[in-house]
N, C-alpha and C positions, 0 to 999 in steps of 0.2 A: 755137363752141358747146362742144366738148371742154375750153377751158379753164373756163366757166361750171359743166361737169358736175366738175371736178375740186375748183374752190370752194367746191362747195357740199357734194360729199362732203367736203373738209376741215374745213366749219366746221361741220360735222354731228359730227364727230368729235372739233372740238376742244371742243364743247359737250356728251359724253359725261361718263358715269362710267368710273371703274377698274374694267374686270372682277375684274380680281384682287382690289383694297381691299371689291368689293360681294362677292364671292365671298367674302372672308373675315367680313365683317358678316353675311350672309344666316348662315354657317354658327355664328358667336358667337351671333347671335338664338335661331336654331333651335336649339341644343345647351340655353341657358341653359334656354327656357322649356319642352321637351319632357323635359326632367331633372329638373328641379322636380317637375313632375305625375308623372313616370314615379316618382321617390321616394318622392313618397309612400304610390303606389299598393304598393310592395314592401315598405316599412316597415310597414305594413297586416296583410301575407301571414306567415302563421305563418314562424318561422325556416326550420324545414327545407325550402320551397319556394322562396326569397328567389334564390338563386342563379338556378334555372332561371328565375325570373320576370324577376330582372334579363338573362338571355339572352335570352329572347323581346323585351323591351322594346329591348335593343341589334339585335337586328335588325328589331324595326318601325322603331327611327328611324334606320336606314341605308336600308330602305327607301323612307321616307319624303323623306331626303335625296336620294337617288338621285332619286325621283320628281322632285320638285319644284325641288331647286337651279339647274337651268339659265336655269329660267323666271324664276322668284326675281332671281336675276341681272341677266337681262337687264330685269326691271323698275326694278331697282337702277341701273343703266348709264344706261336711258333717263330714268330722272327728274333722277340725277345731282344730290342735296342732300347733299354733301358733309358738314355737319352734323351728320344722320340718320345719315351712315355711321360716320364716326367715334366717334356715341356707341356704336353695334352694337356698332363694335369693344371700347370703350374698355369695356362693359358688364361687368360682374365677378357680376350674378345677375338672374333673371328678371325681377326687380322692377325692375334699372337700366335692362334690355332694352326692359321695357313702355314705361318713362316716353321712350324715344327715339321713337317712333312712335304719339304719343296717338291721335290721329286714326286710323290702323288697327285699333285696339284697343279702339275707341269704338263697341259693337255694340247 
């Protein structure tokens, strides 16, 4: 029986994702598309406010990170389409980010 329980945690595992490789996609996604939006909102805001505004907006999406990256993650891990992750990574702007995950994005 303990070798069946050992199995099965192995092959549970070896059909995971990379924490690390989703951990660094989840955090590529989220940077690209919450920057975007946060820019433009500060490009908006008279000069002399643009600073402070961009501090508040650097700490809602540290916030925001914090909140949610583990989860994020471990969603990343257990779906494990390597794919999808790779494009997160490979992702250079919000627009590249979107088109990695249509289906999430499709509201």
């Amino acid at each position: 029986m303990r070798a069946v329980t050992v199995l099965l945690i192995c092959l549970a595992a070896c059909h995971s994702g990379d924490p690390e490789r989703c951990e660094t996609a989840v955090r590529n996604y989220g940077t690209l598309l919450f920057w975007r939006d946060a820019d433009v909102t500060i490009a908006k805001a008279p000069p002399e406010k643009r600073d402070e505004l961009r501090k508040a907006k650097l700490s809602e999406f540290t916030a925001r990170m914090d909140n949610g990256l583990q989860t994020l993650v471990t969603q990343c891990v257990s779906a494990n389409d390597k794919d999808t992750i790779e494009c997160m990574i490979n992702a250079k702007t919000a627009d590249d980010a979107e088109k990695c995950a249509p289906r999430a994005n499709a509201k």
